[in-house]
N, C-alpha and C positions, 0 to 999 in steps of 0.2 A: 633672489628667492632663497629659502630654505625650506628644506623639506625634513622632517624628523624621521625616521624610520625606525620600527620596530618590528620584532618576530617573536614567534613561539611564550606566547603570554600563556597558553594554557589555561585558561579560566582561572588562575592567582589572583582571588579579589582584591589582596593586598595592591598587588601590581599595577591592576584594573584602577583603581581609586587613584594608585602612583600617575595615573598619564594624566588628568585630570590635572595634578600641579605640572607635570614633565611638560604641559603642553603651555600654560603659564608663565613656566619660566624660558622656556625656549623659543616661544613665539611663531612658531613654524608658519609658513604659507601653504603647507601640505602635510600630510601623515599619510604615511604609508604601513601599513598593517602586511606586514609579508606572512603571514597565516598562523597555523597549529591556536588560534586566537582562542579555540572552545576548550572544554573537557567534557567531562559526563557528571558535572554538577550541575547544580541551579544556582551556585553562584558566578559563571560566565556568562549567564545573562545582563548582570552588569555593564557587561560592555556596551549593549545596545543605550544603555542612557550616555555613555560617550561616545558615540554614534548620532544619537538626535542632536546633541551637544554642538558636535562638530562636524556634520553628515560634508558640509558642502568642502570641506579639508580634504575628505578621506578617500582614502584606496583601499581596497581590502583584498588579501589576495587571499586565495584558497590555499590552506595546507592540507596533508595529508590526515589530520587528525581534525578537521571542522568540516560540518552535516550542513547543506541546505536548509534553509527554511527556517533557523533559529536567529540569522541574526537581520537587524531592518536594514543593510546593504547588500547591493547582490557582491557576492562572491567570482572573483576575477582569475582565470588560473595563470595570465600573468598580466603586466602592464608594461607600457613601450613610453618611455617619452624622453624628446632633444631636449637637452638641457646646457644650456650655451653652447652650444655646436655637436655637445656630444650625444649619440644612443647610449640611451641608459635602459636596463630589461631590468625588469621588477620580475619576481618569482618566488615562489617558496624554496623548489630546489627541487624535488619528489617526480614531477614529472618534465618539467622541462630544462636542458643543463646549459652550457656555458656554449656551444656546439650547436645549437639548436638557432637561433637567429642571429644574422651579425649584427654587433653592436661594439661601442668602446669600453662600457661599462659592466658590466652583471652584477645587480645584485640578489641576493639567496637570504635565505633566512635556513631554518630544517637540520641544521647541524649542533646549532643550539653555541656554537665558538666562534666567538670574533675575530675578525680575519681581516688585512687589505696588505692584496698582492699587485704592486708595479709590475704585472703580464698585460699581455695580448690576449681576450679583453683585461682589465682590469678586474680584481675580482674583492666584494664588499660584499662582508657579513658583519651586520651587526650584533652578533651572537642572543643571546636568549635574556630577554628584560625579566624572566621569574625563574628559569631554571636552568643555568649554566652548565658545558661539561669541557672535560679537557684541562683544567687547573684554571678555567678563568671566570671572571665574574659576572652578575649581572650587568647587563650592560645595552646599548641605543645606539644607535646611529645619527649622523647630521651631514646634509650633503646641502653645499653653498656653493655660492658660485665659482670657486676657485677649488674645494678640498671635500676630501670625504673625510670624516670623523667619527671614531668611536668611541664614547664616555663613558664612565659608569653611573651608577644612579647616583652616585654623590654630584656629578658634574665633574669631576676629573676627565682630562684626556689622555685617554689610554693607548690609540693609533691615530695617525693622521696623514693624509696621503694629498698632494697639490696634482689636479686630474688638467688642468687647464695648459 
């Protein structure tokens, strides 16, 4: 399996049009949407056409900065799933932390910084695919059977961690 993950799109139509090929080229068996996915345009409504697109891929998780009722998936405030033997927690970050359920994994999106930390749990951020902070860049996540990965939007790898 591979799962692609992303965070904090903020309604960037640029970005939004971006997963449409990101998902193309990377082929994922799942997308994981770890939240802040709207803004207060009418252009992050876009994402809903990669949503029909892809509906039966997708996770979508609630961030701190996305409203009910605009997008056609429900909104998740996290997700739980074994992933070759390991818990893995999906989350935006906002309301639920590292502390809060045990698992081997965490992943967070809400920081908007890329990050994988070899701790107890493990801890994966694929930082922000439209609006980065902290001196790094845009950038995705990919988690395989064996690694967590974080790229940037060129496809370079920029962190990579063997969880297995």
């Amino acid at each position: 399996m591979k799962y692609l993950v992303v965070s904090d799109i903020h309604g960037d139509l640029a970005f939004i049009n971006y997963l449409f090929e990101l998902v193309e080229k990377e082929q994922p068996n799942k997308i994981i949407i770890l939240g802040d996915t709207m803004s207060l345009s009418d252009d992050c409504l876009r994402i809903n056409d990669f949503i029909d697109k892809y509906n039966d891929k997708i996770i979508l998780i609630k961030g701190n900065m996305d409203f009910d009722g605009y997008l056609k998936k429900e909104l998740l405030n996290f997700y739980q799933e074994i992933i070759n033997g390991k818990v893995f927690i999906f989350t935006h970050g906002h309301l639920i932390d590292m502390n809060t359920f045990p698992c081997d994994v965490y992943v967070q999106g809400h920081t908007h910084i890329n990050d994988i930390q070899d701790s107890k749990p493990i801890y994966f951020n694929p930082g922000s695919i439209s609006k980065p902070r902290g001196n790094t860049v845009n950038s995705y996540g990919l988690i395989t059977d064996e690694e967590l990965i974080v790229k940037d939007v060129d496809g370079n790898i920029i962190k990579k961690l063997t969880y297995r």
